[in-house]
Every structure is written in structure tokens, then in C-alpha cells.
C-alpha positions in Angstrom: 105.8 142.6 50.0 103.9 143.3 46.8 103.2 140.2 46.3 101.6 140.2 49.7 99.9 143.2 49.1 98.4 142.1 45.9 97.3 138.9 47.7 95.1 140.5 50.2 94.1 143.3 47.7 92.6 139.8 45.4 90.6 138.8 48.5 88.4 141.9 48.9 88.4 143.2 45.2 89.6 140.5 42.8 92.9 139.4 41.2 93.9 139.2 37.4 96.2 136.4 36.2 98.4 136.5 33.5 99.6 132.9 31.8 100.8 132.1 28.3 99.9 135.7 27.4 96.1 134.9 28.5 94.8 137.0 31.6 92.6 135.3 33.7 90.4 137.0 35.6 89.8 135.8 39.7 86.4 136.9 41.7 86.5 138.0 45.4 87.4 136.6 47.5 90.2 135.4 45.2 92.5 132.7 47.4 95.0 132.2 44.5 94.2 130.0 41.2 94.5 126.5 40.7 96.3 126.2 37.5 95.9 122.6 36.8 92.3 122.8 37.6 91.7 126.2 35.8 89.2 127.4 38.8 89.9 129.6 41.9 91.1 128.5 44.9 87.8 129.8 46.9 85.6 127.5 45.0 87.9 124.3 45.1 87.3 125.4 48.9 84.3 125.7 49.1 83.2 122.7 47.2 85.3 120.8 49.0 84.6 121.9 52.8 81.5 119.9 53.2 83.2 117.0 52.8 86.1 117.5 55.5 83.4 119.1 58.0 81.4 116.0 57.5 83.9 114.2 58.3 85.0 115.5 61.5 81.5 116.3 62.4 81.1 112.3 62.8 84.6 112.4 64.4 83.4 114.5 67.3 80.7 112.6 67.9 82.5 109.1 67.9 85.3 110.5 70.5 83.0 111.8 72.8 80.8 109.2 73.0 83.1 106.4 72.8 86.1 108.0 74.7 83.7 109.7 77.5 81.9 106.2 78.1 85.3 103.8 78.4 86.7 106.9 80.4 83.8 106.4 82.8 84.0 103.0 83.1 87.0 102.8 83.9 86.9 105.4 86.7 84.2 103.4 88.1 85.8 100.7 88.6 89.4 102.0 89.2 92.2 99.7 90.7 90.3 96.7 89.5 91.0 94.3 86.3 88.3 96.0 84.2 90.2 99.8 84.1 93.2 98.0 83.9 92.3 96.2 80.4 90.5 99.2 79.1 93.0 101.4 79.4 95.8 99.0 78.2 93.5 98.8 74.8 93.9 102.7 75.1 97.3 102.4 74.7 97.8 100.0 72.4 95.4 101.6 69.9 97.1 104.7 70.3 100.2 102.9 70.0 100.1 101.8 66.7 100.8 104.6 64.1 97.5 106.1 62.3 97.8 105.0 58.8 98.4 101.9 59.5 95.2 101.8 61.4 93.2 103.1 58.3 95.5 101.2 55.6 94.6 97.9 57.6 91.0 98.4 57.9 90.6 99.6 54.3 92.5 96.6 53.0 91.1 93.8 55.2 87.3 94.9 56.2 86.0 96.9 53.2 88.0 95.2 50.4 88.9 91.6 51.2 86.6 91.1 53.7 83.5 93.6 53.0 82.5 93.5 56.5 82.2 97.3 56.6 81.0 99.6 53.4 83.8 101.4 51.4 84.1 105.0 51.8 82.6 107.5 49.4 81.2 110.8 49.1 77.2 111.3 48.2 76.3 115.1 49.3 73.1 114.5 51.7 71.0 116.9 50.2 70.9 114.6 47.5 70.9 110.9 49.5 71.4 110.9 53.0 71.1 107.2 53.9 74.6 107.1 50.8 75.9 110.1 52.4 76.0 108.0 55.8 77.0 104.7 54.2 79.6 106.8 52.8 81.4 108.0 55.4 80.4 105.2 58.4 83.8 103.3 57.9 86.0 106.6 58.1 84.7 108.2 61.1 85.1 104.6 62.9 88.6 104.8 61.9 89.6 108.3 62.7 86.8 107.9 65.7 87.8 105.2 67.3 91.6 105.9 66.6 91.2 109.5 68.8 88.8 108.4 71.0 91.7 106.7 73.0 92.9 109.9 74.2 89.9 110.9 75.1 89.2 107.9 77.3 92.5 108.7 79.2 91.5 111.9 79.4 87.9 111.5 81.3 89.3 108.6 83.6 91.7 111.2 85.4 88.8 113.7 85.9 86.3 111.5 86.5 88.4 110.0 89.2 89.3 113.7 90.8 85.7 114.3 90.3 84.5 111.0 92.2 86.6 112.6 95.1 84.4 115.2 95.3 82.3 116.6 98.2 79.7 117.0 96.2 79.7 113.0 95.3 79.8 111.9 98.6 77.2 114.3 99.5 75.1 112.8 96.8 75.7 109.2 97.6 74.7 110.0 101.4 71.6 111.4 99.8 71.0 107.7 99.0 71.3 108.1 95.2 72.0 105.0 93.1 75.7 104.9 92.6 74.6 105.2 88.6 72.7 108.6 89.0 76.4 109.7 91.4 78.2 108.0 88.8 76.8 109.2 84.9 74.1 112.6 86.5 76.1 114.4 89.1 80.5 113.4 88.9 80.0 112.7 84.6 79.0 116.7 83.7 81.6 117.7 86.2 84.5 115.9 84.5 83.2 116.5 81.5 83.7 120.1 81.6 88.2 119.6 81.1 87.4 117.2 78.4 85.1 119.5 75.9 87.5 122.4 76.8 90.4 119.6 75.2 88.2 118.4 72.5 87.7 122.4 71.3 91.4 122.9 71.2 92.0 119.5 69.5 89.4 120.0 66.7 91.6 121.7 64.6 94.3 119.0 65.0 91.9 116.8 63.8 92.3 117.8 60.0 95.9 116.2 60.0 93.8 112.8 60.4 91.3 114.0 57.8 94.1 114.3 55.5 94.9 110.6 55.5 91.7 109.5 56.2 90.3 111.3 52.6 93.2 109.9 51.0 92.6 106.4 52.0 88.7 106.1 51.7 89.0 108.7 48.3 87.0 111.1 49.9 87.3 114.3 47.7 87.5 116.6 50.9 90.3 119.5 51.9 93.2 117.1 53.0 92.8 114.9 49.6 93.1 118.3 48.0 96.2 119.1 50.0 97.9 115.8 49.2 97.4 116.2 45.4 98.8 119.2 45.6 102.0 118.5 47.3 102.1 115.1 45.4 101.5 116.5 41.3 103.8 119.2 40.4 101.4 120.7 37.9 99.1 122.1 41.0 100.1 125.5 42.1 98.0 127.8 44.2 99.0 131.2 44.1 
């Protein structure tokens, strides 16, 4: 309990440390202090933060692009030989464990076979077209990877949504059965999806964390795996 108390005290006012006789002083908001590193825990954070939110940043946009459009697609043409093949990709994707996904593609098409660039970290305040270049082959693996959920999940409400009176009101309208298809039944079913994709966002940093590993992206799960893997890094 003191302990405690003296945590959340360090986080509004400060926190002194005390090792091999030395006292070390911590600034608020003091998280701990990283004794192998010699620095707070706040500013490993924070230095590290862009990277991971970068990271998923591109994430989100690969899953809900990707997964929304093979979602509609397939709902489009449901029953029929084309839904049946894209969702059996789906579910082999997802099928195969993810760090296997990212080892593969690390090993085989940035290193062996440089088809895509290798992953790296270039803050884009400083070069932006690096800072993409960067980080292009890990959001396709953690993208692409996740984005077979999502396609599962905007097939089943696209094809509730398709059922819709509205839908058939529009197609009796004489709309194209694109404009039914992508203007009127997509932002319906899309509505489920982004309230799945806000909940899952979180979940997504247990991806980042091999993901950074992998493409040595200095972000907060490369952080968190040093520091379970090296004994000398305590945060306290």
C-alpha cells in the first residue's frame, strides 16, 4: 500500500530514487525509472509513442479499406464462386498464426527477396517519404493479417443490410445496383464494423508488439519485449 501510494504521489509531484547510495531524482509525472537505461519511464514513453501510433495509424487504415472492400464484394455476390474464394482466403490467412506471417514476409520479401523495403523508423518531421518507406512493409503485414476479420465482419452486415427496405426501395428508384450497393447498403453496414474496429484498436498493440520486434521498430511493444527479455530492465 505504500508503495502504491508513493507511486501515484511520483505522478503528480515527483519521485526520488535511491541506488548504490546515489538518489536519483524523477520529474512529474514520474511512471517509475528505467534502471538500465538511466531515464524515466515517462520519457522512454513518450519517445517511443510515435512510433507504435504510427504504426497502428496505418493499421487502421489498411483493415478498413481492405477488409470493408473484400467484405463488400463478397456480399455482392453472395452464394456464388467469387464470395466463396474470398472468404476461404479469409480464413486461411487468419488461420495461420501471426508471427509466422511477419517472420515469413521479413525473411523471404525484404531480405532474400527485396521485393518490399525493410522496416525502419525515420520520424516524419524529419523525412516523410523514409518515414513511409519505413513502415509500408509492417502495416501490410499487420494490415493485411487483421483485415481478414474485418472482411468477415462487413459480409454479414452487408448481407442483412442488402435485405433492407430501404435497398429495395432504392433499387425500385432505378439506381445502379453500384450506387445501392457502395452509397446507400455500404454506410449502413458500415456503422457495426467501426463500432468493432473502436473496441479492437486497443487489441491491436499485442500485434504491434511483434510486429516492432520483427521490423526493429523502436516503438512501445519492442520496449515491452526488451524488458521482459533482459533482466537488467526494471521499471518501478
Amino acid at each position: 500500500m505504500q508503495q502504491f501510494a508513493e507511486y501515484v504521489a511520483g505522478i503528480f509531484v515527483g519521485r526520488d530514487f535511491v541506488t548504490s547510495g546515489f538518489t536519483q531524482h524523477c520529474p512529474a509525472p514520474c511512471l517509475g525509472l528505467s534502471f538500465k537505461n538511466d531515464r524515466p519511464v515517462y520519457e522512454l514513453l513518450s519517445t517511443r509513442l510515435p512510433v507504435t501510433v504510427s504504426l497502428v495509424a496505418g493499421y487502421g487504415v489498411l483493415v478498413l479499406t481492405i477488409g470493408v472492400s473484400v467484405g463488400a464484394m463478397a456480399a455482392k455476390r453472395r452464394g456464388t464462386a467469387g464470395d466463396r474464394f474470398l472468404m476461404s482466403g479469409t480464413l486461411v490467412v487468419s488461420s495461420v498464426p501471426f508471427y509466422i506471417v511477419g517472420l515469413m514476409v521479413a525473411l523471404y520479401l525484404t531480405i532474400l527477396y527485396p521485393v518490399l523495403p525493410r522496416g525502419g523508423w525515420t520520424p516524419p518531421s524529419e523525412n516523410l517519404a523514409k518515414w513511409f518507406g519505413g513502415l509500408i512493409t509492417p502495416w501490410l503485414v499487420l494490415g493485411i493479417y487483421s483485415c481478414t476479420d474485418y472482411a468477415r465482419y462487413s459480409r454479414g452486415s452487408m448481407v442483412e443490410t442488402l435485405g433492407e427496405d430501404f435497398v429495395r426501395t432504392a433499387r425500385a428508384k432505378g439506381l445502379s445496383d453500384r450506387m445501392v450497393t457502395y452509397e446507400h447498403a455500404l454506410r449502413a453496414g458500415l456503422i457495426p464494423v467501426v463500432t468493432i474496429f473502436g473496441l479492437d484498436i486497443a487489441g491491436s498493440l499485442s500485434g504491434a508488439i511483434f510486429t516492432e520486434k520483427i521490423f526493429d521498430l523502436p516503438g512501445l511493444g519492442n520496449l515491452v519485449v526488451d524488458s521482459l527479455i533482459d533482466p537488467r530492465v526494471r521499471l518501478s
